[in-house]
C-alpha positions in Angstrom: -21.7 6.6 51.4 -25.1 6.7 49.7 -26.9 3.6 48.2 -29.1 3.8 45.0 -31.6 1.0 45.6 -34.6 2.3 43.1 -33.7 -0.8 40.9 -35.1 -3.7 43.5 -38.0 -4.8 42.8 -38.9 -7.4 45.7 -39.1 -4.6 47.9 -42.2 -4.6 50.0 -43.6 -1.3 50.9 -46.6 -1.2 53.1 -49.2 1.8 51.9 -49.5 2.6 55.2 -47.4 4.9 57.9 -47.4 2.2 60.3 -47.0 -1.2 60.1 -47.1 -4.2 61.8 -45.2 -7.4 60.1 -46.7 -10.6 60.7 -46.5 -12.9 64.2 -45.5 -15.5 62.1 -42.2 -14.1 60.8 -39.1 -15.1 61.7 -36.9 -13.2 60.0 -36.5 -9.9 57.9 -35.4 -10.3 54.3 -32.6 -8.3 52.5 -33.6 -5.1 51.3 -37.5 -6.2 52.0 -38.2 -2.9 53.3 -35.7 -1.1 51.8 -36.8 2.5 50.1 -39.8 2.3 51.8 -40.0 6.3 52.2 -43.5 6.7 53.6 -43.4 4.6 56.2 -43.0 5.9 60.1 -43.5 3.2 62.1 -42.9 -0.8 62.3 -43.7 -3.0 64.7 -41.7 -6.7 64.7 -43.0 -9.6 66.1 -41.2 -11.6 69.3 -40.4 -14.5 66.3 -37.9 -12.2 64.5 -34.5 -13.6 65.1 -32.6 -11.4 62.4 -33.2 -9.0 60.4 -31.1 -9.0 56.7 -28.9 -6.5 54.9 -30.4 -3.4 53.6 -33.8 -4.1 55.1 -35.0 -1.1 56.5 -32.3 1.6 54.0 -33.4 4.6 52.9 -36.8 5.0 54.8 -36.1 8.5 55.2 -39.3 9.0 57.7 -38.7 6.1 59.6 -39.2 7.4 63.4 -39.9 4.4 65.4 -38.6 0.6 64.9 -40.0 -1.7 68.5 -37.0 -4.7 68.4 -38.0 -8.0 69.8 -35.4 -9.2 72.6 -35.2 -12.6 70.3 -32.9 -10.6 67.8 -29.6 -12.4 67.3 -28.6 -10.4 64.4 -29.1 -7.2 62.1 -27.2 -7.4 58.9 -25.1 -4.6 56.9 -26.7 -1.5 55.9 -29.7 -2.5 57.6 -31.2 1.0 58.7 -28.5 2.9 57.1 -29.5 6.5 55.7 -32.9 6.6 57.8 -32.4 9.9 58.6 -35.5 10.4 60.7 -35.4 7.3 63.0 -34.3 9.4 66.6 -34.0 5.8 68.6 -33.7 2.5 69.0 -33.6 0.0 72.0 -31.8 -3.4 71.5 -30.7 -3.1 75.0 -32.5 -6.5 75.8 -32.0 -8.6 72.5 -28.7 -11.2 71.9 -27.2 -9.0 69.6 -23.1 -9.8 69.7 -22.6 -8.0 66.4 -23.4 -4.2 64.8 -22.6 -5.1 61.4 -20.8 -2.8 59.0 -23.0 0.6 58.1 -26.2 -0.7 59.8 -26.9 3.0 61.4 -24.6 4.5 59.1 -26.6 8.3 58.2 -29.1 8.0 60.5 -28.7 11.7 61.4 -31.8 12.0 63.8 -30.6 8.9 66.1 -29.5 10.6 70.0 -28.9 7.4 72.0 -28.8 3.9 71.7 -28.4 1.1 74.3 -26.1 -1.8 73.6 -27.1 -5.3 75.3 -24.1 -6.9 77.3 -24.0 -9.7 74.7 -22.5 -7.1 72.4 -18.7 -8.1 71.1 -18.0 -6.1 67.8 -19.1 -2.6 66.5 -18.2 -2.6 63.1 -16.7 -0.4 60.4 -19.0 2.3 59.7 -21.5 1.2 62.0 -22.9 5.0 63.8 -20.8 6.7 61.2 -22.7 10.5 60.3 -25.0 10.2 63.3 -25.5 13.4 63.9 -27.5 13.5 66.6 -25.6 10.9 68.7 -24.1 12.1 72.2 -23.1 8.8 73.3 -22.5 5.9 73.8 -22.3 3.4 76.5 -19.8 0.1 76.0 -20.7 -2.9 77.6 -18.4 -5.1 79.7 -17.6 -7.5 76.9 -17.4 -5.1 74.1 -13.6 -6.4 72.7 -13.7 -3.8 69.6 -14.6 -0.8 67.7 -14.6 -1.0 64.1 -12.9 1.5 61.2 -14.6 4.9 61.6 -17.7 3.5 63.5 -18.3 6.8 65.3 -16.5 8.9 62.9 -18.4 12.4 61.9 -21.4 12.4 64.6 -21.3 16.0 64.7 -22.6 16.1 68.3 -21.2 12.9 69.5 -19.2 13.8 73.4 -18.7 11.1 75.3 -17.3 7.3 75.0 -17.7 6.5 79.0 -19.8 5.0 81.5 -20.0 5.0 85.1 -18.6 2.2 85.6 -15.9 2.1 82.4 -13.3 0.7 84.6 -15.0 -2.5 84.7 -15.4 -2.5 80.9 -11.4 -4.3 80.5 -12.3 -6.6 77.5 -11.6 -3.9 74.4 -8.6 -4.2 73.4 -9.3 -3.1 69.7 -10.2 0.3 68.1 -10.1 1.0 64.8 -9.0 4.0 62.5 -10.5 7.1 62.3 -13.6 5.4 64.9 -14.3 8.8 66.2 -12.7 10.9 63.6 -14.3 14.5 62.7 -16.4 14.8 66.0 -16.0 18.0 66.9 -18.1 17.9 70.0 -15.8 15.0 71.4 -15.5 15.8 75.3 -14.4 12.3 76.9 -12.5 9.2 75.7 -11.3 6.4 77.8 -9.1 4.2 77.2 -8.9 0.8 78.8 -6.0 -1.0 80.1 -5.8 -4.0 77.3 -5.4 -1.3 74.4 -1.9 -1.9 73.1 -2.6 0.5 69.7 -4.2 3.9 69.5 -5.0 3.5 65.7 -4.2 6.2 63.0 -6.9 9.4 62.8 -8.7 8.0 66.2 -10.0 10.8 67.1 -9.0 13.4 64.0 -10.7 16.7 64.1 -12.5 16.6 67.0 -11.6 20.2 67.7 -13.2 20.4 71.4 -11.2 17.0 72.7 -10.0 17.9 76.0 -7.2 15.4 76.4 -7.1 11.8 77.7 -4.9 9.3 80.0 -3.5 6.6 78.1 -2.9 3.4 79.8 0.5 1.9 80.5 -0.5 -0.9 77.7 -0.2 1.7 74.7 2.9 0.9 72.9 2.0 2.2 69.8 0.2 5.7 68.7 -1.0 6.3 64.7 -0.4 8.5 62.6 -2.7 11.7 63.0 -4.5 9.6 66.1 -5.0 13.5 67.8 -4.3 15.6 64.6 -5.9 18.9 64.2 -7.4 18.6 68.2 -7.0 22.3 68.4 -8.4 22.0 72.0 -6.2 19.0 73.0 -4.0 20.1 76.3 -4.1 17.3 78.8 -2.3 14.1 78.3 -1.2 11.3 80.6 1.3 9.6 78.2 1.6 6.1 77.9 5.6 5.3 79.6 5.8 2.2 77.6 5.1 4.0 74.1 7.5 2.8 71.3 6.1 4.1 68.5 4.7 7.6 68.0 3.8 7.9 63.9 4.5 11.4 62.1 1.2 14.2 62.5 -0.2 11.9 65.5 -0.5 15.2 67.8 0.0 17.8 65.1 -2.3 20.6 65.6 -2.6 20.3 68.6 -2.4 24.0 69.5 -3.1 23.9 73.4 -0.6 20.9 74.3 1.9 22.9 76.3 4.2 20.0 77.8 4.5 16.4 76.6 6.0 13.3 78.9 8.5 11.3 76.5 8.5 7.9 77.0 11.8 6.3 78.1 11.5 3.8 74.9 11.0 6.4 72.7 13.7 7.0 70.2 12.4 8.8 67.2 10.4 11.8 67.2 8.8 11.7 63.8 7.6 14.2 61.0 5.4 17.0 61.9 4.4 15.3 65.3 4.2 18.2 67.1 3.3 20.8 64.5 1.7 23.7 65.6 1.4 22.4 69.0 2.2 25.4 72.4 5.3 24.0 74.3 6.7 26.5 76.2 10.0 24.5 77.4 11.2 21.5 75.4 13.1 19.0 77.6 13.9 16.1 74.7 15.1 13.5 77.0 18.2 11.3 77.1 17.5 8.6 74.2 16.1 10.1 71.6 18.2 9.8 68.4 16.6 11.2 65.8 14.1 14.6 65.0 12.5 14.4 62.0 11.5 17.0 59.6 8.9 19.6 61.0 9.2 17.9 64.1 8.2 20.9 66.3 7.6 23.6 63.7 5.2 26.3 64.1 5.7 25.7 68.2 5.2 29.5 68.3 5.5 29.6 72.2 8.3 27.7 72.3 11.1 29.4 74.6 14.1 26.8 75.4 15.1 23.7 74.4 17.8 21.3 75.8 18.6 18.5 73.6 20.3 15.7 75.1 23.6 14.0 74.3 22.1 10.9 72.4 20.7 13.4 69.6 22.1 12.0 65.9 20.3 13.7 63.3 17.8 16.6 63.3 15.4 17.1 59.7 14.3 19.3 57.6 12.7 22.0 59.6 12.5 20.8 62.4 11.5 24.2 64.5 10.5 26.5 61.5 8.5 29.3 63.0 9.3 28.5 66.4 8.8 32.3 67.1 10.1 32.9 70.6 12.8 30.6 70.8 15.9 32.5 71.8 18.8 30.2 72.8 19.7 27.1 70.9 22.9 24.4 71.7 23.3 21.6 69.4 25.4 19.2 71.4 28.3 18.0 69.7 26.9 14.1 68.9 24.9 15.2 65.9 26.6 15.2 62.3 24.0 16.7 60.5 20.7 19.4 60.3 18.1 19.2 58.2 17.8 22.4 55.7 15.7 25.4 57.3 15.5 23.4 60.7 15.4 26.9 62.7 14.3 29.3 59.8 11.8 32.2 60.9 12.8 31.6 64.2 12.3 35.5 64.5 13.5 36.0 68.4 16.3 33.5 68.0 19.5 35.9 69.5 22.2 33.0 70.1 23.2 29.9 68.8 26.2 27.8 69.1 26.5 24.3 67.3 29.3 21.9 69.5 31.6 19.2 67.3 31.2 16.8 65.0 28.4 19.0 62.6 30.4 19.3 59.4 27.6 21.2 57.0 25.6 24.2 57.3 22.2 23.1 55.6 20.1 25.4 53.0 18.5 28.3 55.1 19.6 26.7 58.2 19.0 29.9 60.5 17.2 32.3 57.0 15.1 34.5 58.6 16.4 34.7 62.3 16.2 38.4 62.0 17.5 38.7 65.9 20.0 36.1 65.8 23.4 38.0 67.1 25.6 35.3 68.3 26.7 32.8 66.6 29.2 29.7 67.3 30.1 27.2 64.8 32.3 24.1 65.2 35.7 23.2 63.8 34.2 20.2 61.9 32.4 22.2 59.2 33.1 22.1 56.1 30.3 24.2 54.3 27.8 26.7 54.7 24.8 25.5 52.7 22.7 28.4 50.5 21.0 31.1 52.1 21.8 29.3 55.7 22.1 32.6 57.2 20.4 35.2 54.7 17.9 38.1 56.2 19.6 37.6 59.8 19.6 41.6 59.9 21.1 42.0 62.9 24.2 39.5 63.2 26.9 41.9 63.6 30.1 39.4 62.4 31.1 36.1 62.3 33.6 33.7 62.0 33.8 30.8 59.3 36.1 28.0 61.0 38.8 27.2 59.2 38.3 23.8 57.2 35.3 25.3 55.1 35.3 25.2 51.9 32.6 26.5 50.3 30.1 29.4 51.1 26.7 28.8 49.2 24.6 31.1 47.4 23.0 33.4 49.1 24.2 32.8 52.6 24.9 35.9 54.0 22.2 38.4 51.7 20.6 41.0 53.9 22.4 41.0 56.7 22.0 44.6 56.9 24.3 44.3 60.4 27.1 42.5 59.3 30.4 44.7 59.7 33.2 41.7 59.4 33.6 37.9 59.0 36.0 36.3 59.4 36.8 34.0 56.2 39.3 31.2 56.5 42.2 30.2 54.1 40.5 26.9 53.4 38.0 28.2 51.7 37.9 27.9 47.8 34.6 28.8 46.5 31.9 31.8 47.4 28.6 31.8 45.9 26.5 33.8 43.7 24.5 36.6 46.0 26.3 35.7 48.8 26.5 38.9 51.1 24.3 40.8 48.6 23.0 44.1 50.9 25.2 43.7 53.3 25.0 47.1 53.7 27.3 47.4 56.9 30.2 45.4 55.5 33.2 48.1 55.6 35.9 45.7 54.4 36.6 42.3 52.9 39.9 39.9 53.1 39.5 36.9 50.7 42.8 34.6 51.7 45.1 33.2 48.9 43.1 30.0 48.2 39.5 31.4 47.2 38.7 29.8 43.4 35.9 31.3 43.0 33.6 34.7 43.5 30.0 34.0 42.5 27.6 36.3 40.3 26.6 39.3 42.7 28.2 38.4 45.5 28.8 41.4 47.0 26.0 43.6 45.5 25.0 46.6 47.7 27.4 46.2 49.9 27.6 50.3 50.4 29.4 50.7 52.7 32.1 48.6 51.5 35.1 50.1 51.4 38.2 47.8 50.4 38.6 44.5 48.8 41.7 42.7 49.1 41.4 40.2 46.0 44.1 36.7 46.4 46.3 35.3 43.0 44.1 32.0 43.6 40.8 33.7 42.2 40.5 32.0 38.6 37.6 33.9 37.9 34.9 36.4 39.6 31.3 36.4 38.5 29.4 39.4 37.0 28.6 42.6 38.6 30.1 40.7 42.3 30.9 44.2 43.5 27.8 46.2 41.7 26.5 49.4 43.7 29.0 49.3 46.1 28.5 53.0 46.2 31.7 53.3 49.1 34.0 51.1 47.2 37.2 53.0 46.6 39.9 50.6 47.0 41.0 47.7 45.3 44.0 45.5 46.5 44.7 43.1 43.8 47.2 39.9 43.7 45.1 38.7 40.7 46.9 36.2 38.2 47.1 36.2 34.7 44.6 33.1 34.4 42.1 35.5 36.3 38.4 35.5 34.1 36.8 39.1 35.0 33.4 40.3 34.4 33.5 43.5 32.8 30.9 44.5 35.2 31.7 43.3 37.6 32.7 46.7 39.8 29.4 48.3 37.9 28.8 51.5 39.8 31.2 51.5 42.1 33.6 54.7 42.9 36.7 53.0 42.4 39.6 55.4 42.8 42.6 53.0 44.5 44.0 50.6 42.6 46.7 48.6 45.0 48.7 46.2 41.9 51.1 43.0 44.2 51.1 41.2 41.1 51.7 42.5 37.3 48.2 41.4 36.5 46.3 44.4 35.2 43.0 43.8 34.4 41.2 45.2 37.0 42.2 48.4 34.7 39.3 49.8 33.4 38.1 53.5 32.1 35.0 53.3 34.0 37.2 53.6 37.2 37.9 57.4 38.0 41.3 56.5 39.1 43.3 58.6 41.8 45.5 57.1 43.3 47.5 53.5 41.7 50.0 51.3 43.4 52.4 49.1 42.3 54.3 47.4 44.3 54.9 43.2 43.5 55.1 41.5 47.0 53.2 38.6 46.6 55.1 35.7 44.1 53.9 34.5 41.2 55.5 31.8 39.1 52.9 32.0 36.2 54.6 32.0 32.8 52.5 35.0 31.6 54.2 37.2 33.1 57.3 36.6 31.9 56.1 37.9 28.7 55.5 41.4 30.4 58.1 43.9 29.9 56.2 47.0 31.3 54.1 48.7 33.4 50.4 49.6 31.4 49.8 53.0 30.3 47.9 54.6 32.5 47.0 58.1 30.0 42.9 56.6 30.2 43.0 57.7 33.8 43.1 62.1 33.6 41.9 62.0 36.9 45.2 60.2 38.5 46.8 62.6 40.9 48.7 59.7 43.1 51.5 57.0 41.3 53.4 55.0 43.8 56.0 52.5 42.8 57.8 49.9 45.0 59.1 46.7 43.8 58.5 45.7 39.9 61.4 44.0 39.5 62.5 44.7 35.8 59.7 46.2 34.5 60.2 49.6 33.0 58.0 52.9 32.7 56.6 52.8 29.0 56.5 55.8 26.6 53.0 58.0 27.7 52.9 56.3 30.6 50.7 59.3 32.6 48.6 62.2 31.5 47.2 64.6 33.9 47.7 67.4 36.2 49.5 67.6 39.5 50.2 64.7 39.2 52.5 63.3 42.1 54.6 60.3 41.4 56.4 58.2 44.2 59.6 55.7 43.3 60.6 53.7 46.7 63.4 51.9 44.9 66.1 51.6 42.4 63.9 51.0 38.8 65.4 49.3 35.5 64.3 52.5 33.2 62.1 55.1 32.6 60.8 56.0 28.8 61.9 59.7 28.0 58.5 60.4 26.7 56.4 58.4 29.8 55.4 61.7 31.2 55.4 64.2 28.2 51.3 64.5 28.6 51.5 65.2 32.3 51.7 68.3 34.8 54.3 66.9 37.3 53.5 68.6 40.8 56.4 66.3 42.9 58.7 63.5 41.6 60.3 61.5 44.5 63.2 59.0 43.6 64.8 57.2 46.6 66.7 54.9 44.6 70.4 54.8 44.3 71.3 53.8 40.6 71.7 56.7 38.4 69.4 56.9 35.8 69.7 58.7 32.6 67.5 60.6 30.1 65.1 63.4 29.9 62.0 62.3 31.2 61.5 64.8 33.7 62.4 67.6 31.6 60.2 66.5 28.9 57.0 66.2 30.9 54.8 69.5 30.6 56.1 70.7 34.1 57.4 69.1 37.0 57.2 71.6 40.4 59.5 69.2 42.3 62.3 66.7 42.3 62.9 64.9 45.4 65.7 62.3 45.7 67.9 60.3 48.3 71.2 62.0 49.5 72.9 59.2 48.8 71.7 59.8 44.6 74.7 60.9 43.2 74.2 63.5 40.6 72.1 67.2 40.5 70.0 66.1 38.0 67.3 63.9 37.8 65.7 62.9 34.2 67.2 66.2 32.7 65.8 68.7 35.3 67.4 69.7 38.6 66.9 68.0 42.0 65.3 70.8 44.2 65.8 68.5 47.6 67.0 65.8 48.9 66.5 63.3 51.6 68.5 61.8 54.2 68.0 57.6 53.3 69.4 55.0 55.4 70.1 52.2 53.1 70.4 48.6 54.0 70.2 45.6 51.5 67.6 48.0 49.4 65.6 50.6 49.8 61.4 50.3 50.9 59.0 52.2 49.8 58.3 52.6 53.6 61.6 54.4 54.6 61.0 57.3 56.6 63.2 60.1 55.0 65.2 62.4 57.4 65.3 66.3 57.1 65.9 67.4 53.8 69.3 68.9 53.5 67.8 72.4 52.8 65.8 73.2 56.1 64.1 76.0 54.3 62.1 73.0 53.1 61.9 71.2 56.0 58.0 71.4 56.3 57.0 70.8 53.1 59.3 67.3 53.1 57.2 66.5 56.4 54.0 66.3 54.4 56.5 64.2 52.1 56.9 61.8 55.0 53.2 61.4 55.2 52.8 60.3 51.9 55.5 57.5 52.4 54.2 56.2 55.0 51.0 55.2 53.3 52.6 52.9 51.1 52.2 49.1 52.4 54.1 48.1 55.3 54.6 44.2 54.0 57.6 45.5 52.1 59.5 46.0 55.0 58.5 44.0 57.9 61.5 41.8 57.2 63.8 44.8 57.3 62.1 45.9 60.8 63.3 42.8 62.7 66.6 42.8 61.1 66.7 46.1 62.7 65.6 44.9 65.7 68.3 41.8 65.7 71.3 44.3 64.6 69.8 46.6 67.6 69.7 44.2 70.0 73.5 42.6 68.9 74.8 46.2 69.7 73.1 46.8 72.9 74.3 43.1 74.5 78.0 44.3 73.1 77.9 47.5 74.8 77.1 45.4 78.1 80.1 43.2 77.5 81.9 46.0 77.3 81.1 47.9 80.2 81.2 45.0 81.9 85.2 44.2 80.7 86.5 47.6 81.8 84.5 47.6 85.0 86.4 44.6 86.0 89.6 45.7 84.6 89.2 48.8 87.0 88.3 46.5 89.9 91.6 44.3 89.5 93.3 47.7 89.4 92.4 49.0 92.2 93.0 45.5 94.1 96.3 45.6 92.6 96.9 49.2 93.5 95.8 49.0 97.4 97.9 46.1 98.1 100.7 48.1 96.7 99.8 50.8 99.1 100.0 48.4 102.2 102.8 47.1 101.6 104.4 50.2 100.9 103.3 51.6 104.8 104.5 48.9 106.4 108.0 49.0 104.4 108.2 52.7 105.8 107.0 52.0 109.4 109.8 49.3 109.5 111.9 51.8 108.3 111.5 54.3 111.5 111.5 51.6 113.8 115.2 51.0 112.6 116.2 55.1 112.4 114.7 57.2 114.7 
């Protein structure tokens, strides 16, 4: 703070360097020697009793000031900004107070002497002393006022030999020895209750200090930005500990909690060195930035009283590796752990039902992960750029997946997405680029903008009837995406872009929803096959199958259950083209194939059914159907094979022919087999354990069987060799009677 004082005029300026004021003075005006900028030297009298505000401010080439030991009192500002005055003895006056300011800029000052009548420093009062080392408290010094020692660039020590008897201060103010970077040695007496906000701030060289068992409170940014700060005997009683008090604190390796401690507030240990973090039993609450930037931070046990956890709260800890959030806290701040870079394994226990924003973005080694039952969303970007998490599984009970949670996780090859969930965000596994396949469960609403862009090495998606819509491009440059399994409704809202760039050529249809049918597609192989219900009215109003003539490059057509729809008139155009009918099928158009090359045509259905559609396609190689197809003709051309079909309630698509009746075929009807077999095995999983119950009836009755006639046989032969006996003894009697 600088003074302008050019404009009082009943300042007295002596013309020369050295002066001596008059014996018979008592007392030294306000301002009387204020400005005075040639004068070097002043002698008071023993009369002087006080000398006023301002007095001596401003003489800048003041060197030398002899105090009389009469002097009861110096006022404010009194030899503020005398930047040349190197020292001054009022070790033997009655001084009780250093007002406010009084030696505030005096740059050249390097020690001063307090006399033991000395009570107060006040605000300001050594503030910008440059020059000043120490300073030695007397034994009834009871406190130190608002930034009284603050920037005295060489200031070290507040101590004396025999500090311990110095017990009366029990006040220091803020910021009193803020921005001394030379600051060595602090102590603290034992009637100190506060350590005030910015105490010592800055002073870059503080060691450390023991804090009394009185301190039950520590300000804000009281150590902040002590980059040398290491040793510290904590207070046990503390209570309090405001945000930033030890932030920057870059050497503090280990920190005592104090039992009463419950909070551990904003940023209190930012940037600070702990190696292992033992939070002890009774803390309840970690605020944001807490321990960020803790760059040697290793382990951390959290204990069971832990509720909440902020924003942040261990950004950049950099060689953290193993993380357990017990089960007692319900919520994490957004980006607590983010850029923990050597973070490999976290689990979260019980009752934590949200994944916050960017909760573990950046954790480029994380590669286990466990997450609780409870949750119920994955926040955005909470795991994006982990590059080397290799799956994970969503617990069932979430709901939503935020934007951008899973994006460049080059690593990930499944997850594991429950039924509950309803919505996926925009960007969600965006370069993904080791995701092979994804199942979205009936219940998914929603498919956000780019969800799964760059997934290349994506190779099926299985899309549910819940989707109501899917956002643009959400499958763009998956450059390995070939297959599509769709149970799409009609309600469904498609992007037309949304499969941009993608080598689709499988198009898997369980519902009569067609929209996924596009030209840009180079279609080989489509599906149809209606196993999943659908009660939407829409589809009532369909009759047929779509045309699929846009599509030359088809060379696969497989057709399971459709119920009633029909094939329409040019319903395929190609060339060797091979077209497979699993079951019995309402009608066929006679002209659906007349723009097509037909290399095989396999019917295994049992209704007859009529017209020339075969004959009138361009060619057909091939016409395969069931022995038990009565009739040698099959859509006007003749059947060239047929195969041996064991029919229950209906025939699946998934029957597995027997040998054809002419054996001179019987290896190209094995590659026929093959090709059956691909179709989906949901149609007849319910047929396979009727088999296996009509099996197993006819094994136990074979048993019962064998069983009956084995005791039949045994009765017999009872029967038969009592007979026996009785009939030797009839003919032994016999000879006894007639020899």
């Amino acid at each position: 703070m600088l003074f302008t004082l050019s404009s009082l005029s009943f300042c007295t300026c002596p013309q020369e360097e050295e002066y001596n004021v008059p014996d018979q003075t008592t007392s030294i005006k306000n301002y009387e020697y204020a400005n005075c900028s040639e004068l070097k030297k002043i002698y008071l009298p023993e009369n002087i009793s006080s000398i006023g505000e301002y007095a001596f401010c401003g003489c800048s080439k003041l060197t030398y000031i002899l105090i009389p030991d009469n002097l009861t009192f110096i006022g404010q500002y009194a030899f503020c900004n005398c930047t040349s005055l190197e020292s001054i003895n009022i070790k033997y006056s009655n001084l009780k107070t250093i007002e406010n300011y009084t030696f505030y800029q005096c740059s050249s000052i390097k020690t001063i002497e307090f006399p033991l009548s000395l009570t107060n420093i006040g605000d300001y009062a050594f503030s910008q002393c440059d020059s000043l080392e120490s300073i030695y408290p007397t034994p009834n010094l009871t406190s130190i006022g608002y930034a009284a020692f603050m920037s005295c660039a060489h200031f070290k020590i507040l101590s004396s030999p025999n500090w311990r008897e110095y017990t009366n201060l029990r006040y220091i103010g803020e910021y009193a020895f803020a921005n001394c970077p030379r600051l060595y040695y602090v102590h603290v007496p034992g009637n100190v209750s506060t350590i005030p906000r910015y105490m010592c701030y800055n002073c870059t060289y503080f060691p450390g200090l023991d804090l009394p068992s009185s301190v039950t409170f520590i300000g804000e940014w009281a150590f902040g930005y002590c980059t040398s700060f290491h040793l510290l005997t904590m207070s046990p009683n503390a209570e309090i500990i405001e945000p930033f008090a030890f932030y920057g604190c870059f050497g503090l390796h280990r920190f005592s909690f104090p039992s009463k401690l419950r909070k551990i507030e904003s940023y209190l240990f930012y940037g600070c060195s702990f190696w292992d973090l033992i939070i002890p039993s009774g803390i309840e609450s970690i605020e944001d930035f807490a321990f960020a930037r803790n760059t040697d931070l290793q382990s951390i046990q959290f204990p069971s009283t832990l509720k909440t956890m902020g924003p942040r709260a261990f950004t950049q800890c950099e060689w953290l590796s193993t993380i357990i959030i017990p089960s007692g806290v319900p919520s994490i701040g957004w980006e607590a752990f983010t850029l923990c870079r050597r973070l490999r394994s976290a689990t979260i226990e019980g009752s934590l039902d949200s994944i916050s924003m960017g909760l573990f973005c950046n954790c480029d080694s994380l590669t286990n992960i466990t997450l609780p039952s409870s949750l119920k969303s994955v926040g955005n970007a909470a795991f994006a750029q982990c590059s080397k998490l290799p799956n994970i599984t969503i617990p069932n009970g979430v709901t939503t997946i935020g934007n951008s949670a899973f994006q460049y996780c080059y690593n990930l090859t499944t997850i594991t997405i429950p039924s509950s969930v309803t919505s996926i965000g925009n960007e969600v596994f965006i370069y993904c680029k080791s995701l092979t396949s994804i199942i979205l469960p009936n219940g998914i609403n929603t498919i956000g903008y780019y969800a799964f862009y760059h997934c290349s090495n994506l190779r099926s998606v299985t899309l549910p009837s819940s989707i109501t819509s899917i956002g643009k491009r959400a499958f763009e440059s998956c450059s390995n995406l070939t297959t599509i399994i769709s149970s799409l409704s009609p309600s469904i809202l498609i992007d037309i872009d949304i499969f941009d760039t993608a080598p689709i050529n499988e198009l898997n249809f369980e519902t009569p929803v067609f929209s996924l049918l596009t030209p840009k597609f180079k279609i080989n192989t489509i599906k149809f096959n209606f196993t999943k219900a659908n009660t939407d009215k829409k589809l009532n109003e369909i009759q047929s199958l779509p045309s699929l003539e846009s599509f030359s490059q088809l060379k696969n057509i497989t057709i399971g259950n459709i119920n009633d729809f029909t094939i329409p008139k040019s319903f395929v155009k190609g060339d060797n083209v091979d077209i497979f009918i699993a079951n019995d099928i309402s009608s066929i158009d006679p002209d659906a194939f007349k723009n097509c090359n037909i290399r095989k045509f396999e019917y295994y259905g049992r209704a007859k059914l009529d017209g020339d559609f075969i004959k009138n396609a361009k060619s057909c190689q091939e016409v395969v159907t069931s022995t038990k197809y009565s009739g040698d003709q099959l859509g006007g051309m003749n059947i060239t094979s047929n195969v041996e079909i064991k029919y229950e309630d209906q025939v699946e698509a998934t029957d597995q022919p027997e040998q054809p009746s002419n054996q001179s075929e019987q290896s190209t009807n094995q590659s026929e087999q093959s090709t059956k077999n691909e179709f989906e095995e949901d149609n007849n999983k319910n047929r396979r354990n009727d088999n296996k119950k009509k099996t197993t009836g006819i094994i136990v009755g074979v048993v019962a069987a064998v069983l009956v006639v084995v005791a039949v046989g045994v009765i017999v032969f009872i029967m038969y060799k009592k007979k026996s006996e009785n009939k030797s003894e009839d003919d032994g009697n016999y000879l006894e009677e007639n020899p």
